[in-house]
C-alpha positions as a Markdown table, in Angstrom:
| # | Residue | x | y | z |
|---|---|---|---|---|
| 1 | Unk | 0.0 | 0.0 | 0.0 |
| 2 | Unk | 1.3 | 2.9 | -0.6 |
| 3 | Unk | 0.5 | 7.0 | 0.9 |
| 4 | Unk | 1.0 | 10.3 | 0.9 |
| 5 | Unk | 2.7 | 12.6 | 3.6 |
| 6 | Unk | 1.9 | 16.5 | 2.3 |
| 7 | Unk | 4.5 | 18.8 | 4.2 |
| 8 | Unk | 2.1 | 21.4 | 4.1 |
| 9 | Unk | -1.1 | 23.5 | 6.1 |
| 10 | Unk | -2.4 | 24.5 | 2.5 |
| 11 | Unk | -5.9 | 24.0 | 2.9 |
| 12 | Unk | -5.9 | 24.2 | -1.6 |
| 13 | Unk | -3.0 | 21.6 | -1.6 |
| 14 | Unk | -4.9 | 19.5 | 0.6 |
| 15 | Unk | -8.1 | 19.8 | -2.1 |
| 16 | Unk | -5.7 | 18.7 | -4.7 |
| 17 | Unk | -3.8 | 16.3 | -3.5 |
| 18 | Unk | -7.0 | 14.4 | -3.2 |
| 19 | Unk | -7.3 | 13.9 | -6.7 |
| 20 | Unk | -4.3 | 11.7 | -6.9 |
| 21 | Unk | -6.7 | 8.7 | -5.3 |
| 22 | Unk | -4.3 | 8.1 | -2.6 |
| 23 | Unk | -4.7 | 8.2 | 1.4 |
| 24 | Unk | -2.3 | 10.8 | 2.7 |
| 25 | Unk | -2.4 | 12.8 | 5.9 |
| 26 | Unk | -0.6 | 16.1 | 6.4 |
| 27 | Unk | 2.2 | 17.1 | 8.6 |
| 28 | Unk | 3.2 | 21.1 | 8.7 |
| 29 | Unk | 6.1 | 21.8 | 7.4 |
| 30 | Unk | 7.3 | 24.0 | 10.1 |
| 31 | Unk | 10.3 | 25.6 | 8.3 |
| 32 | Unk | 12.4 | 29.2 | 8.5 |
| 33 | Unk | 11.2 | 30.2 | 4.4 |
| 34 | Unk | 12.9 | 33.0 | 4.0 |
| 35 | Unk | 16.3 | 31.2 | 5.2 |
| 36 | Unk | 16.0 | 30.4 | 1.4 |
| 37 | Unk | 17.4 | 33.4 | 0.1 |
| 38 | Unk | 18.3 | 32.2 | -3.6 |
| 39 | Unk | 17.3 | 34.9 | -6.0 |
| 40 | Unk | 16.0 | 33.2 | -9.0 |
| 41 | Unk | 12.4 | 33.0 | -7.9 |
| 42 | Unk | 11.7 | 29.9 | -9.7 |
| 43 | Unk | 14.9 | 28.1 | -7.9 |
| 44 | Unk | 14.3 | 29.7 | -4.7 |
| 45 | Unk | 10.1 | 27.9 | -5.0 |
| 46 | Unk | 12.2 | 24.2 | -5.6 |
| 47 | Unk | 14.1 | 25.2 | -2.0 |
| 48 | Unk | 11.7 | 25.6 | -0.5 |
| 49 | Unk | 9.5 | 22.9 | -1.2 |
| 50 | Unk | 13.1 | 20.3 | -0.8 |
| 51 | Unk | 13.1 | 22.2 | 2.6 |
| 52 | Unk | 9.8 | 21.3 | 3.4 |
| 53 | Unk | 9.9 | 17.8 | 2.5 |
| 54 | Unk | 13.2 | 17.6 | 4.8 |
| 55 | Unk | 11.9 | 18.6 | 7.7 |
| 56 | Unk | 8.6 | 16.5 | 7.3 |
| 57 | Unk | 10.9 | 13.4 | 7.0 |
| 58 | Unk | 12.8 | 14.7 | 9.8 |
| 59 | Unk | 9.5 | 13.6 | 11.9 |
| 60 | Unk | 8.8 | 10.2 | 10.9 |
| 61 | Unk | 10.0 | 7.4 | 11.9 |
| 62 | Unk | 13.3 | 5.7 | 10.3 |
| 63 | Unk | 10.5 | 2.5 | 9.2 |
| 64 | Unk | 7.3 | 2.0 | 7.6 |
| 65 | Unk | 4.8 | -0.9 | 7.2 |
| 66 | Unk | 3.9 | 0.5 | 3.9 |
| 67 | Unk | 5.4 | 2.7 | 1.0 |
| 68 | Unk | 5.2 | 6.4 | 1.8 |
| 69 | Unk | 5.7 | 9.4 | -0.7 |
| 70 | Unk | 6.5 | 12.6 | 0.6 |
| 71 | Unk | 5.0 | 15.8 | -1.3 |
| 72 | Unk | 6.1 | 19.3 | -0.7 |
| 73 | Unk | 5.4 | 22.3 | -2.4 |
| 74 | Unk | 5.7 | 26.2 | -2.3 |
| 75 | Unk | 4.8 | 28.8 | -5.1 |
| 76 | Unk | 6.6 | 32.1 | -5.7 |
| 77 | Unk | 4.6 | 35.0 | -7.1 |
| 78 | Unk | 7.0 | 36.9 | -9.1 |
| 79 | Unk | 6.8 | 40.6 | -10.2 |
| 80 | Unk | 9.4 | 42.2 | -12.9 |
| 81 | Unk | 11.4 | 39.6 | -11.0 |
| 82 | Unk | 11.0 | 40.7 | -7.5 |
| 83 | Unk | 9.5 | 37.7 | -5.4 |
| 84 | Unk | 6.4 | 38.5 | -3.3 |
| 85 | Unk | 5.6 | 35.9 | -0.9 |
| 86 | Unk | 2.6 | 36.1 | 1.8 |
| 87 | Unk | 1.4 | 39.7 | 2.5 |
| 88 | Unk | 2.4 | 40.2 | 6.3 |
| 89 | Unk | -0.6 | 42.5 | 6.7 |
| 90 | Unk | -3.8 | 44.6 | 4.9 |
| 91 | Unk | -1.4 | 47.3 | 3.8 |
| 92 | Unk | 1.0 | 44.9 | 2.3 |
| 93 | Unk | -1.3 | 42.9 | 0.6 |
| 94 | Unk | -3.1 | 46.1 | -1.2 |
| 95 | Unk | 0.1 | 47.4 | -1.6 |
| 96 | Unk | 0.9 | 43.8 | -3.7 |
| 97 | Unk | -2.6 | 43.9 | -5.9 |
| 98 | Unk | -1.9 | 47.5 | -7.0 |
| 99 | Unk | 1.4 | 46.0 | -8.3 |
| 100 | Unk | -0.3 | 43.0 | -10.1 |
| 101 | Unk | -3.1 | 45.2 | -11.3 |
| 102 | Unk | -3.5 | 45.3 | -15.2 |
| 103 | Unk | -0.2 | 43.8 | -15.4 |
| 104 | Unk | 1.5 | 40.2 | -16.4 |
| 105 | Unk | 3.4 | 38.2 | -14.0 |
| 106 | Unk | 4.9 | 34.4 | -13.3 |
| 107 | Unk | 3.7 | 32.5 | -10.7 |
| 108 | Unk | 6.4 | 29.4 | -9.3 |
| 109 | Unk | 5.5 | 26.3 | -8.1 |
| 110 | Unk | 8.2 | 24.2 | -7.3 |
| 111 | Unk | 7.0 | 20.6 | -6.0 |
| 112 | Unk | 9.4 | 17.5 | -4.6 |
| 113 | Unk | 8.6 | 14.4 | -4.2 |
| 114 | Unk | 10.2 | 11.9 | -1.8 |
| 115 | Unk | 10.0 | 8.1 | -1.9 |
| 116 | Unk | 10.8 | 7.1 | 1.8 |
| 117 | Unk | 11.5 | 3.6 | 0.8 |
| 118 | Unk | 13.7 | 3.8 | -1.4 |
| 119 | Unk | 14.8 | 7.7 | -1.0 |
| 120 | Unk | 14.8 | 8.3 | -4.4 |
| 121 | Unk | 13.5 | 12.2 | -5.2 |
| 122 | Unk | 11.7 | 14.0 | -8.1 |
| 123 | Unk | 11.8 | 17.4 | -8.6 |
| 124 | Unk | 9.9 | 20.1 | -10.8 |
| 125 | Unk | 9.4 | 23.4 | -10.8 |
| 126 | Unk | 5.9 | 25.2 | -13.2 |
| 127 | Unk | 6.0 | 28.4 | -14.1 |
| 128 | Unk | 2.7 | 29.7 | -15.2 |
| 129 | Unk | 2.7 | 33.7 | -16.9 |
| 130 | Unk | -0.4 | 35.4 | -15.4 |
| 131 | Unk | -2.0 | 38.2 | -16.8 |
| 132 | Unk | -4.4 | 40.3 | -14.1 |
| 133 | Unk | -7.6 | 42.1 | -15.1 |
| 134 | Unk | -8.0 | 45.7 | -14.2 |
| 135 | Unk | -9.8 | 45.9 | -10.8 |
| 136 | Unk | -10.7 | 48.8 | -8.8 |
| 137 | Unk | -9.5 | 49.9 | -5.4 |
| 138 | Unk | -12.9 | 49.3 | -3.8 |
| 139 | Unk | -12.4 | 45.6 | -5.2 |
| 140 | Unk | -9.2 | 45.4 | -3.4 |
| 141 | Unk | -10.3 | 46.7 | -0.5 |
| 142 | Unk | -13.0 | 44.7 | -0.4 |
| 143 | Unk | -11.4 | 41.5 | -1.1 |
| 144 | Unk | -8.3 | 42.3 | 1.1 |
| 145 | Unk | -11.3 | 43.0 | 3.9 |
| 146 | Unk | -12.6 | 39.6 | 3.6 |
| 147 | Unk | -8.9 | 37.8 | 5.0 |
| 148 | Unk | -8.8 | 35.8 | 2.1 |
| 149 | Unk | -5.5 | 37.6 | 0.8 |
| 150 | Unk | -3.6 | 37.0 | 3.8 |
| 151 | Unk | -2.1 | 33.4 | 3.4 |
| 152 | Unk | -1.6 | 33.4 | -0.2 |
| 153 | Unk | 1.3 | 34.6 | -2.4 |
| 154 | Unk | 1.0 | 37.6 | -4.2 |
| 155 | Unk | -2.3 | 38.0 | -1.7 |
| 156 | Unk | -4.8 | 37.1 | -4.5 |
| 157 | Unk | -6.4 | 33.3 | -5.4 |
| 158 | Unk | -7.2 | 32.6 | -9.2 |
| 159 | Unk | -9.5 | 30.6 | -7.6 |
| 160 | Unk | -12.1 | 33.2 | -6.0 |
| 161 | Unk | -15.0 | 33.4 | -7.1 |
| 162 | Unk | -15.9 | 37.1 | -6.6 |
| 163 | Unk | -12.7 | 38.8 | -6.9 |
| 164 | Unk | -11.8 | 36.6 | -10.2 |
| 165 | Unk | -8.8 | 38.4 | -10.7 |
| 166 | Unk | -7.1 | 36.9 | -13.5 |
| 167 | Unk | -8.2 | 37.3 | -17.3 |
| 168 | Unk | -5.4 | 35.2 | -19.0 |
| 169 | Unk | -3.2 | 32.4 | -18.1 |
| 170 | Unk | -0.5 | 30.9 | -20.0 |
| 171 | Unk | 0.3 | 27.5 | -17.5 |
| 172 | Unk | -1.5 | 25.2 | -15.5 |
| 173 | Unk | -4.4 | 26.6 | -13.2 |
| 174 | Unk | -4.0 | 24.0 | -10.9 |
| 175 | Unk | -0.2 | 25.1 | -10.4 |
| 176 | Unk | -1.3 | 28.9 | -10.3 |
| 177 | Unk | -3.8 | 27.7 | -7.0 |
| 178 | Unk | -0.2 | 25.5 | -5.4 |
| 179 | Unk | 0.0 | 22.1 | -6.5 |
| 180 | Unk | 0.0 | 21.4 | -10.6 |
| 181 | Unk | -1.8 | 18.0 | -10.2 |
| 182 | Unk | -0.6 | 17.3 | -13.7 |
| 183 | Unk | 2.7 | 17.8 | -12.2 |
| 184 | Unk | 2.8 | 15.4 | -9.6 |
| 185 | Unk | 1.3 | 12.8 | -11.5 |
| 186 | Unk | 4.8 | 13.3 | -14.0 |
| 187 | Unk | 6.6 | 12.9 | -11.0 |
| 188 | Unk | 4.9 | 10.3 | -9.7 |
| 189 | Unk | 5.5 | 8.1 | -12.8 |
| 190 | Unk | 9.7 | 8.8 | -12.0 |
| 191 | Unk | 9.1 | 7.6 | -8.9 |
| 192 | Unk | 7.3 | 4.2 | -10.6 |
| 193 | Unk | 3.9 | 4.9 | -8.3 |
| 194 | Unk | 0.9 | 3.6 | -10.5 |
| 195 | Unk | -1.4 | 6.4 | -11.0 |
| 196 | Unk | -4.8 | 6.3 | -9.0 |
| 197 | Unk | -6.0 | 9.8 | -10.3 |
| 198 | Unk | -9.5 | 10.7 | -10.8 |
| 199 | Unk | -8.9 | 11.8 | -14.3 |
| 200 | Unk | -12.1 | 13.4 | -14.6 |
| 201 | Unk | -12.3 | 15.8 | -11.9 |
| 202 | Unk | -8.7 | 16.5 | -13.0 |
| 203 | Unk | -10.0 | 17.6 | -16.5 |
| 204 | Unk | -12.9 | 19.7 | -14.8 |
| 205 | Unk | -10.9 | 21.2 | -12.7 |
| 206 | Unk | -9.6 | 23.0 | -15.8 |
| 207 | Unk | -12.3 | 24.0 | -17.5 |
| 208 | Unk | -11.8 | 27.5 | -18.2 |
| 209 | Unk | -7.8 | 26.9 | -18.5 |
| 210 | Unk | -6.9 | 23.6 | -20.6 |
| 211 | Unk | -3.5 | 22.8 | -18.9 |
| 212 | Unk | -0.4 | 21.9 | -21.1 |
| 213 | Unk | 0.6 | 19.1 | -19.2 |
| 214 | Unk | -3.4 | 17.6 | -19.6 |
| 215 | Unk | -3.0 | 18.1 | -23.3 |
| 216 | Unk | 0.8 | 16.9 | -24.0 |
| 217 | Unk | -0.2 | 13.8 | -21.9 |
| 218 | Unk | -3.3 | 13.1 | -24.5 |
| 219 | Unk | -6.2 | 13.2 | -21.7 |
């Protein structure tokens, strides 16, 4: 039998991940991020998320009765090459969607995998080149009043439904939100772990943004 450990709080990643069609449980990552100070953005994402995955396995203990697959991810917003992580309060994150506003940017997600019985480790990083619409400052406002800003990079979610706050994407939606599920099931196949994936919802899911990986792997 085999399971997944996700090395993060995420409540998105924890949405995602349970797509793949495998039991996993979550352990929190608690790690120092900005002691990664590398300053490629998309590198610095892949750090990160190798950090993450450390520390989880760190915690568990040296044996297992079954296979266990660590997954640990952390996405970068990047502006003109500048990283903005996780607003630290209201005025930062307004100060981060005035940025964004009208504007392109990349978004980073770099994910590792880790196979605890065998410690072999797959790696990948998405970048996805976002394009945001032009929104008003009483829409900021608003949305940076409701909280949901607060724990996500660059302080906005593709995902809301209100706010809605991207018109274009070039790279997987999925990715954009934290975990490319496309992604991990690549990885997943280096790591020889048959693929349990609900291909379905994972073709819903991208509805309004067919993603790459979906159409380069023929589903």
């Amino acid at each position: 039998m085999t399971r997944f450990v996700l090395a993060s709080q995420s409540p998105r990643r924890r949405e995602l991940l349970s797509l793949s069609g495998y039991p996993f449980q979550v352990i929190v990552a608690a790690v120092d991020e900005a002691s990664v100070d590398h300053p490629d953005p998309a590198e610095n994402s892949l750090q990160t998320a190798r950090l993450k995955a450390q520390a989880v396995i760190d915690r568990l203990p040296n044996k297992a009765t079954e296979r266990v697959i660590i997954v640990a991810a952390d996405t970068i917003v990047s502006l003109d090459g500048h990283m903005l992580g996780k607003p630290a309060d209201a005025a930062e994150a307004t100060y981060m969607l005035k940025g964004l506003r009208d504007r392109d940017h990349q978004v980073h997600t770099g994910m590792t995998l880790v196979d605890l019985e065998t410690g072999k480790e797959a790696t990948a990083v998405h970048t996805a080149s976002v394009f945001m619409r032009s929104y008003t400052d009483h829409e900021i406002e608003s949305y940076v009043a409701s909280g949901d800003a607060m724990d996500k990079a660059g302080a906005y979610a593709i995902q809301h439904p209100q706010f809605r706050p991207v018109t274009t994407l070039d790279g997987c939606y999925l990715g954009v939100m934290g975990l490319s599920v496309c992604q991990l099931l690549q990885l997943l196949h280096q790591l020889d772990v048959p693929t349990l994936a609900d291909l379905r919802s994972l073709a819903e899911a991208h509805e309004h943004y067919p993603c790459p990986l979906l159409r380069q792997s023929g589903i």
